[in-house]
Backbone bond lengths (Angstrom), bond angles and torsions (degrees), N, CA, C in turn:
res aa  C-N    CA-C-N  psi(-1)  N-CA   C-N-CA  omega(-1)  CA-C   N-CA-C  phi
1 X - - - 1.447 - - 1.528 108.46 -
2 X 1.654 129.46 143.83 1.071 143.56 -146.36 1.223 92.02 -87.80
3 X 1.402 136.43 142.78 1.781 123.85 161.50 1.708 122.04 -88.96
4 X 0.937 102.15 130.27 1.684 106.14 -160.83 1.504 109.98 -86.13
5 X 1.292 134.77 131.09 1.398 125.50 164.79 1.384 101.67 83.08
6 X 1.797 103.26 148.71 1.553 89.99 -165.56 1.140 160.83 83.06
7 X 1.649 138.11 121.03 1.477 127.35 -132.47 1.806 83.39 -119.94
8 X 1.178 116.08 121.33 1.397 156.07 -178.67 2.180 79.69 -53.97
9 X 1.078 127.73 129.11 1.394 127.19 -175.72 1.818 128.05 61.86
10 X 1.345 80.49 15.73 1.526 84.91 -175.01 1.815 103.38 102.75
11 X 2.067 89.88 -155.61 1.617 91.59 -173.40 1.569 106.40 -108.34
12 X 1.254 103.35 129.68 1.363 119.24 173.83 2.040 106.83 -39.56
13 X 1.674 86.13 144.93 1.825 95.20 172.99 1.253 119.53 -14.69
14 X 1.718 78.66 -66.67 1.885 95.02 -175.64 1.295 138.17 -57.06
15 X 0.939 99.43 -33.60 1.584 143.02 168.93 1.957 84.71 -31.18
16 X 1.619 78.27 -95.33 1.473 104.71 177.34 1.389 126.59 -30.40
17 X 1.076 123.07 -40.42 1.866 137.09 178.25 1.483 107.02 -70.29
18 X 1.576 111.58 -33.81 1.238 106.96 177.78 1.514 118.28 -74.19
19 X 1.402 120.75 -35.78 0.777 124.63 -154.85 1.882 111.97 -96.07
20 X 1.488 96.25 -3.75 1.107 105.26 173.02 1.749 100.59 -106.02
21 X 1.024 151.11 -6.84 1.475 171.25 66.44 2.025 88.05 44.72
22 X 1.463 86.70 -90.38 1.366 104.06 -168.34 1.850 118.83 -38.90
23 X 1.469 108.88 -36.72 1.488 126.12 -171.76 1.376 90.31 -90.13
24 X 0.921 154.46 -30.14 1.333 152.72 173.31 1.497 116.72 -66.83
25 X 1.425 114.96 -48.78 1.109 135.23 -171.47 2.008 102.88 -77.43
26 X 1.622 113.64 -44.49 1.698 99.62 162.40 1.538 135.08 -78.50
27 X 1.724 101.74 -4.97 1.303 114.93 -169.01 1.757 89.57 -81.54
28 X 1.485 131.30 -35.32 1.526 157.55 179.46 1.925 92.83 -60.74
29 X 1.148 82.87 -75.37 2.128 92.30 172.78 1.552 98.70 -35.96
30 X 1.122 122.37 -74.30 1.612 127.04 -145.41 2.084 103.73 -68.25
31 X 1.233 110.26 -33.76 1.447 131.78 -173.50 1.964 89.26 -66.68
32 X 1.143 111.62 -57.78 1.618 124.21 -159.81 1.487 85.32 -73.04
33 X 0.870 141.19 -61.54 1.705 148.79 -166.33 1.372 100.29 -53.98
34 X 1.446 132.34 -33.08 1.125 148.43 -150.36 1.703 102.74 -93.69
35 X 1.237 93.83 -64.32 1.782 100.70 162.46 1.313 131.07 -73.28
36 X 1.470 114.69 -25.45 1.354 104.82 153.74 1.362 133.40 -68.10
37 X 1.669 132.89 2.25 1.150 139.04 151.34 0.920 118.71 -92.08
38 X 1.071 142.66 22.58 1.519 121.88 168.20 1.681 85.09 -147.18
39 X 1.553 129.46 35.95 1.172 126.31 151.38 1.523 108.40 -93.57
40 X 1.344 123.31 179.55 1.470 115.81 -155.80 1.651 88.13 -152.18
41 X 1.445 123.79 124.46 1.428 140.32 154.23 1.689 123.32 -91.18
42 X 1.082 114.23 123.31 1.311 126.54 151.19 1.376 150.40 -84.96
43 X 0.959 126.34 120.68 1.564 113.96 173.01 1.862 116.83 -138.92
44 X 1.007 92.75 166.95 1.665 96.30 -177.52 1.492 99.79 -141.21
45 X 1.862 93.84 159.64 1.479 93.13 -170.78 1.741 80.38 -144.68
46 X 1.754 101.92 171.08 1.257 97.59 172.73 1.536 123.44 92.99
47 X 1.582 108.50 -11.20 1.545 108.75 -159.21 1.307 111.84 89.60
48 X 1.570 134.00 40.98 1.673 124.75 -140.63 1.453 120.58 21.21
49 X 1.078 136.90 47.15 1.395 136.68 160.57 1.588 106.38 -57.87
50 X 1.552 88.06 -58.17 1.451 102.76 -161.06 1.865 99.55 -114.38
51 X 1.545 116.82 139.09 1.562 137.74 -163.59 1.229 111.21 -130.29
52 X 1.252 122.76 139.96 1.311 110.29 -169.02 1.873 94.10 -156.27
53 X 1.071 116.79 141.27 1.475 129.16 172.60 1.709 133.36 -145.00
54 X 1.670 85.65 113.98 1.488 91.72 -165.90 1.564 100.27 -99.27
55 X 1.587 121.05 174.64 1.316 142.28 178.22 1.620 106.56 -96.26
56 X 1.313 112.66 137.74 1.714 101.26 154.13 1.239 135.72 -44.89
57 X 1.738 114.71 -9.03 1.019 130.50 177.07 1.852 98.20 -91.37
58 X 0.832 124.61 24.21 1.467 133.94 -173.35 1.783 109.52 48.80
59 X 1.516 117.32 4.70 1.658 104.35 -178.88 1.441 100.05 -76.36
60 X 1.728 104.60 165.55 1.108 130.09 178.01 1.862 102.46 -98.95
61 X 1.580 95.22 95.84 1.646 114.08 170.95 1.395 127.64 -58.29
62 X 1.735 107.47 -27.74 1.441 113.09 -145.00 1.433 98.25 -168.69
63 X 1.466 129.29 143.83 1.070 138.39 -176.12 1.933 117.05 -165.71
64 X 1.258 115.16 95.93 1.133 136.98 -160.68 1.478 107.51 -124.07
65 X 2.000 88.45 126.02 1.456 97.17 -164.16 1.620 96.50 -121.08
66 X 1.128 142.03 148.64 1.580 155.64 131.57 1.251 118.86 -52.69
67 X 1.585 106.80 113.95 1.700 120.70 -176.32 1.974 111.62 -39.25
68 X 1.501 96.26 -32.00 1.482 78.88 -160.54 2.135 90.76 -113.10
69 X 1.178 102.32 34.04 1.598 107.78 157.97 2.043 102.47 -107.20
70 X 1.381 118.35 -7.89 1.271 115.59 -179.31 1.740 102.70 -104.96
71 X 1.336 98.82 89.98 1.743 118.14 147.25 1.719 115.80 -107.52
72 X 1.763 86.94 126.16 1.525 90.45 -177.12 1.310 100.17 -84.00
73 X 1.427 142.52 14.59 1.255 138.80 -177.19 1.950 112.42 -102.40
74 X 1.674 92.73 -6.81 1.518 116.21 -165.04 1.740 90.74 -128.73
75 X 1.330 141.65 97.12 1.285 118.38 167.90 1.555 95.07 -110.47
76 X 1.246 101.53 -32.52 2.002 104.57 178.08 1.983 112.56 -43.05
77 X 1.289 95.18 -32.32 1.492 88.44 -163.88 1.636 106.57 -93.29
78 X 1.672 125.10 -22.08 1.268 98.83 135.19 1.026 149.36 -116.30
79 X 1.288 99.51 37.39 2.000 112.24 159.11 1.259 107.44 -77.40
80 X 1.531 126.16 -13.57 1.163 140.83 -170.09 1.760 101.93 -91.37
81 X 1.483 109.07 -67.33 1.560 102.73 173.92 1.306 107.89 -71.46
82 X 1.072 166.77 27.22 1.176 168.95 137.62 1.859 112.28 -64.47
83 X 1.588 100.65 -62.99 1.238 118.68 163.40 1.767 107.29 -43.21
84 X 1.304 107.52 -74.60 1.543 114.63 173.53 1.342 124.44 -14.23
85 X 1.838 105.17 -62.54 1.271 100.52 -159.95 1.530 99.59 -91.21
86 X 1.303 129.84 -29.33 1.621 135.70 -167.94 1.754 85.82 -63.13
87 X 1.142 136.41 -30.46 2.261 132.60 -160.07 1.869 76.54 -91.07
88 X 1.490 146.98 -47.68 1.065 144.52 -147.82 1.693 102.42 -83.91
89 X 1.506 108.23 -43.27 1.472 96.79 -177.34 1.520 103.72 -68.01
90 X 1.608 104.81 -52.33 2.023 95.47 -166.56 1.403 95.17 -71.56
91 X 1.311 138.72 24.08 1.401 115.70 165.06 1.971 92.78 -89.27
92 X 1.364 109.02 -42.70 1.350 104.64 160.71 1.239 143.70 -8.09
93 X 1.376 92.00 -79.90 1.713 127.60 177.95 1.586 85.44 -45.92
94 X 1.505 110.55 -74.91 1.696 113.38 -145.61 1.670 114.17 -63.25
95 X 1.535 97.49 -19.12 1.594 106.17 156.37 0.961 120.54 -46.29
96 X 1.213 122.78 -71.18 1.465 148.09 -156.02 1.403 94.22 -79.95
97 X 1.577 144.90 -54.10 1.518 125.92 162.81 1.832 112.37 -46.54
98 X 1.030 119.00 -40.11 1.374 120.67 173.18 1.425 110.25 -42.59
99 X 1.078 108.04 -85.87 1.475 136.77 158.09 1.573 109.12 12.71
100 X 1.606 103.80 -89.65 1.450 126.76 155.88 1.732 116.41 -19.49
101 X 1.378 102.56 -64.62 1.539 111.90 -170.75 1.592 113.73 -50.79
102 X 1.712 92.85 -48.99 1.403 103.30 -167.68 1.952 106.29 -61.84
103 X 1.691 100.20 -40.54 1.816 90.27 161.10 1.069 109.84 -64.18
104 X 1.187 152.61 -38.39 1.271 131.48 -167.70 1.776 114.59 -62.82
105 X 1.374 99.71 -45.33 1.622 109.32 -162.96 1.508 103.27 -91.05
106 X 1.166 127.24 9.74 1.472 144.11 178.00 2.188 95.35 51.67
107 X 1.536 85.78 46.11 1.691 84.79 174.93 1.505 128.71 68.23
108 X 1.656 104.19 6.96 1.356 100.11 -177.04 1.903 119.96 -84.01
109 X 1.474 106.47 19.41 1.509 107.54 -171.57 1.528 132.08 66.30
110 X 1.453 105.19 29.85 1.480 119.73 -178.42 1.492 127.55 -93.75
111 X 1.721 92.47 2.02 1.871 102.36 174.19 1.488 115.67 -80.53
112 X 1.475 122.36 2.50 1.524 112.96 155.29 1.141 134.78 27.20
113 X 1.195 140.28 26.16 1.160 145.20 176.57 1.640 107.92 80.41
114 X 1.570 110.27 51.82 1.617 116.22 -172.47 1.946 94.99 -96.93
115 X 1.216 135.73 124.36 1.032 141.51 161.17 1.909 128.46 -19.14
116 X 1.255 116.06 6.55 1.179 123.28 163.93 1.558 118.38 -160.66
């Protein structure tokens, strides 16, 4: 009877290269993931009126306003640049995790919805 499943001596070379490939390649993931949080994005909106600074971890670090962008007779327009620049930095961030991935995966589109 034939034996099912499984490499007769263990795992082939290749086997092996990959799989040491692979541990190399998340130990690479986890290092990059690592520095992309505690890197820091900026953006401004408004003409820099309005500043805003997110984390690779996507939080909002920092939030910097200009005396003469604060009218209490105007709060829409900077709830508006506020909005602006906080969507501009994590568009940043998610660049820059992109970015990363695409070195990692030598661009073949394998970051799938992976958390950084």
């Amino acid at each position: 009877m034939a034996k099912r499943g499984g490499f007769p001596g263990g795992m082939p070379g290749n086997m092996n290269n990959l799989m040491k490939q692979a541990q190399r390649m998340q130990r690479q993931m986890e290092e990059n993931q690592k520095e992309l949080e505690v890197r820091e994005f900026t953006a401004k909106a408004g003409g820099g009126a309005v500043e805003v600074t997110v984390t690779g971890k996507k939080e909002v670090t920092k939030v910097k306003l200009s005396e003469e962008v604060v009218d209490p007779d105007d709060i829409e327009m900077l709830e508006d640049l506020v909005m602006a620049a906080t969507n501009e930095a994590l568009r940043m961030a998610e660049e820059a995790s992109a970015e990363i991935m695409n070195k990692m995966t030598g661009g073949l589109g394998l970051g799938g919805g992976l958390p950084f």
